[in-house]
Every structure is written in C-alpha cells, then in structure tokens.
C-alpha positions as CSV (number, residue, x, y, z in Angstrom):
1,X,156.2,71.8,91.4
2,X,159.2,73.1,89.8
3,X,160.8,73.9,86.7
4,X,164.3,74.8,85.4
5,X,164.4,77.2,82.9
6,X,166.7,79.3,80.2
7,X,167.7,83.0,80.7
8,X,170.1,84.9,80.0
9,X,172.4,81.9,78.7
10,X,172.0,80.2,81.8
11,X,170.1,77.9,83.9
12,X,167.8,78.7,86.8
13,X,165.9,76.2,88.9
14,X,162.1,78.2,89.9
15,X,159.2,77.5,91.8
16,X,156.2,79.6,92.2
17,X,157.2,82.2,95.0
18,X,161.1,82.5,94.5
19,X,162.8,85.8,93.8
20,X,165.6,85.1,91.3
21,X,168.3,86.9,90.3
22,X,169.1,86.9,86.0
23,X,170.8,89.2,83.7
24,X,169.2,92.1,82.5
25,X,165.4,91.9,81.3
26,X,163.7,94.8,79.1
27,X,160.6,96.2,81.0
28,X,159.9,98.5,83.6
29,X,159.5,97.2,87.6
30,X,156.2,95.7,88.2
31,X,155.8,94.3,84.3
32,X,155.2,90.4,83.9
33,X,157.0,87.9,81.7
34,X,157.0,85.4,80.5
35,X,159.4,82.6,79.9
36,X,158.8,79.5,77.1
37,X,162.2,78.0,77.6
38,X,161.6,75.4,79.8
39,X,164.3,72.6,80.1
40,X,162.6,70.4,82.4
41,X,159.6,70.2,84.8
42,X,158.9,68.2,88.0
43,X,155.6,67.9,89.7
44,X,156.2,66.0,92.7
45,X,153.7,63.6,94.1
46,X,153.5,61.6,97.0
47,X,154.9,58.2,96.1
48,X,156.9,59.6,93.0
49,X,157.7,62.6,90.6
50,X,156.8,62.9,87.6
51,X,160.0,64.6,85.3
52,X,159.3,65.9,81.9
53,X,162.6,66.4,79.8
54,X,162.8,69.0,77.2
55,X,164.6,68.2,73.9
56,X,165.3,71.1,73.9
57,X,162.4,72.7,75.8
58,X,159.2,70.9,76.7
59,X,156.0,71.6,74.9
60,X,153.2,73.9,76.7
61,X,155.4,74.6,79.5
62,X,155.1,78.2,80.7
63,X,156.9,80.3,84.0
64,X,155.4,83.8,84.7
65,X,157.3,85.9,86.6
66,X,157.1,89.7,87.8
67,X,159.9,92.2,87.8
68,X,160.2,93.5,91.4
69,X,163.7,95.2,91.0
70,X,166.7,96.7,88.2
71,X,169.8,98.0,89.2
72,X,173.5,97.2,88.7
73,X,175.2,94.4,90.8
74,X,178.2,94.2,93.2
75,X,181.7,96.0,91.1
76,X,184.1,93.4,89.5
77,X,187.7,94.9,90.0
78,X,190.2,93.7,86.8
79,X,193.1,93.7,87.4
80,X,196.2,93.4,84.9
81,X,200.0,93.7,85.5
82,X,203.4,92.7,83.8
83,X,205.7,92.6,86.5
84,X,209.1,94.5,85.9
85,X,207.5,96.3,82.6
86,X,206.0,99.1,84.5
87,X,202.4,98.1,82.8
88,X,199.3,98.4,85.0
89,X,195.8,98.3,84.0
90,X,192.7,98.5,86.5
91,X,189.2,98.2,85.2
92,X,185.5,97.5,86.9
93,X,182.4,96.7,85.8
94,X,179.0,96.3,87.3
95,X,176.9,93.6,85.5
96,X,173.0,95.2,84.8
97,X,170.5,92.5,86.6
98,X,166.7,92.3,87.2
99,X,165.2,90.4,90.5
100,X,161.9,88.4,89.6
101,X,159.3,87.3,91.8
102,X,157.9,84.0,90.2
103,X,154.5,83.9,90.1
104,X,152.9,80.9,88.2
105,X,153.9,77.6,87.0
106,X,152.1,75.5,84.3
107,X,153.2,72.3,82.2
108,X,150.3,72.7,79.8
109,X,147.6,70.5,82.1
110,X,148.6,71.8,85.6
111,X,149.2,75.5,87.0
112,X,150.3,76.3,90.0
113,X,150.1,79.8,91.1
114,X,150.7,81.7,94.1
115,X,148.2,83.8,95.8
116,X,147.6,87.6,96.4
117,X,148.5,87.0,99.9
118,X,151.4,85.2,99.8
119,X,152.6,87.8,97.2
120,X,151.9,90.3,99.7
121,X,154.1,89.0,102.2
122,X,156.9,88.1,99.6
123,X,157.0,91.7,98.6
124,X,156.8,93.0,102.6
125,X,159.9,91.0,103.6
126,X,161.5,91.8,99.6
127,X,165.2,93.7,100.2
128,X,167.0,94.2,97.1
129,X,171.0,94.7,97.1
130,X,171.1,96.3,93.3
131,X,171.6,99.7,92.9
132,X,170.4,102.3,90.2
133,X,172.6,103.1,87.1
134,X,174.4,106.3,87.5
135,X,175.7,108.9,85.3
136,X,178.9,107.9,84.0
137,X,182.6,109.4,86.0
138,X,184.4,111.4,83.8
139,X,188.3,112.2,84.4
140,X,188.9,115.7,84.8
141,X,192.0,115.5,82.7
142,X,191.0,115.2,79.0
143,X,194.2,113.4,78.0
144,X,197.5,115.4,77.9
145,X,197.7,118.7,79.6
146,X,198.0,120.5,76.0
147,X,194.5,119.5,75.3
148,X,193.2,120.5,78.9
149,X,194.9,123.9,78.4
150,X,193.6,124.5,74.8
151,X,190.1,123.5,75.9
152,X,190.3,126.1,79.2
153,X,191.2,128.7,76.4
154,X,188.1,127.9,74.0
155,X,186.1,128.0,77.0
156,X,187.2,131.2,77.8
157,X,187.0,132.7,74.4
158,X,183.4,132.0,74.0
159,X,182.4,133.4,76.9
160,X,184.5,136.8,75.9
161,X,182.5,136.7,72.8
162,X,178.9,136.2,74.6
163,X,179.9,139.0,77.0
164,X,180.6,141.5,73.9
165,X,177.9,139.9,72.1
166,X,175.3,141.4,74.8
167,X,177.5,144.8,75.2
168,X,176.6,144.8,71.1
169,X,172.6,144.1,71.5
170,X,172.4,146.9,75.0
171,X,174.3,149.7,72.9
C-alpha cells in the first residue's frame, strides 16, 4: 500500500517504513504528524490495484509519520557575473529540511502500520546527512574602514569610562 501525498508544495510518493526527505516541518525530533493531503492511494492486490484519485485530496485518507532528524541541507553556491563590468556577486544558501520515518497508512477502511520491530531496525541502520543550524558568520569589517575605526574608538572609550568608573566607587 502506498500513497502520494502534499508537502511542502511538492509531491512525495510514501509507504509505511520510508524515510523521506521534505522541507522544513515545525516540531521537535521524535514528534508525530500527521498529513491529510493525500493525492492518491494504491492498495495493491494480487490480480489488480485498487487506485483512489483525489480531486483534490481523497476523503479519510491519513499518512502518519515521525520526525527522526532537522538540520540544514547540502550549500547552494549562486553565482552572478557581468563579464567586462567588473560586477561579481557570490551567495549560498542551505535549504532547512526534516527526515521522516513513515509510520502508518490508512485510506479510511484499511491501515497499514509498521511494527515496533521493524521501527527498531529502521532507526539502527538510520544515517542522516543534515547538519545543525549554526550561528550566523559575521564579516569582521563593518563596511568602510571609517566605520570600523569609529567603532574601535567607542569601544575603547567605554571601557576608559568603566575603568574610572570603579577608580570613583574604590576611592
């Protein structure tokens, strides 16, 4: 039995047992979902399948799902240059993602589930590839040198004042 369903603005195609992949998700690792946006079912049988269509999403149609990682995925390096203008721009970005383990499947009538055991084993051989969100970099120039200069100076002023602000309190 599988289903395809809606997240994120795309498709994904799930059975009970696969770890996907999908945009961000709110909620903290080991929290279940839930997704209602099912586009289409298939229970297979053995001399055909039955397909139920959505239009948009089928009725009573259900995929739980458990969040087993977040993180930040693989950098995208953007790139943008003029050629003989001197103009060069370089940007990167790491989309957010959560990996789901899928746990249950049910088209209102039949649910198909996957066991604690089977679970167990998903989870022993589970790797993940995303990485955690970092503190932001920070250049070390603040723009122009003037400003770098006239923050050095501020800096040091206030911590002229502090020092003769506890020479003040000792006296």
């Amino acid at each position: 039995m599988y289903a395809v369903i809606e997240t994120g603005g795309k498709q994904v195609r799930v059975q009970a047992g696969d770890i996907i992949q999908v945009e961000k998700l709110t909620g903290d690792v080991g929290s279940k979902i839930t997704f209602e946006k099912v586009l289409f079912f298939s229970t297979p049988s053995e001399s055909n399948s039955e397909i139920t269509l959505g239009q948009p999403y089928v009725a009573n149609a259900k995929v739980d799902a458990e969040i087993v990682a977040q993180g930040r995925g693989d950098k995208v390096t953007i790139i943008k240059m003029k050629r003989r203008k001197q103009y060069r721009r370089t940007q990167g970005h790491r989309q957010e993602q959560t990996q789901l383990l899928v746990t249950g499947l049910t088209d209102g009538a039949k649910k198909v589930e996957i066991s604690a055991a089977d679970k167990k084993v998903k989870m022993a051989k589970f790797f993940t590839n995303l990485k955690p969100k970092g503190p932001a970099s920070q250049t070390k120039t603040l723009g122009s040198r003037k400003k770098m200069t006239a923050a050095k100076k501020a800096a040091s002023i206030a911590a002229k004042g502090k020092t003769a602000a506890k020479t003040a309190k000792k006296a």
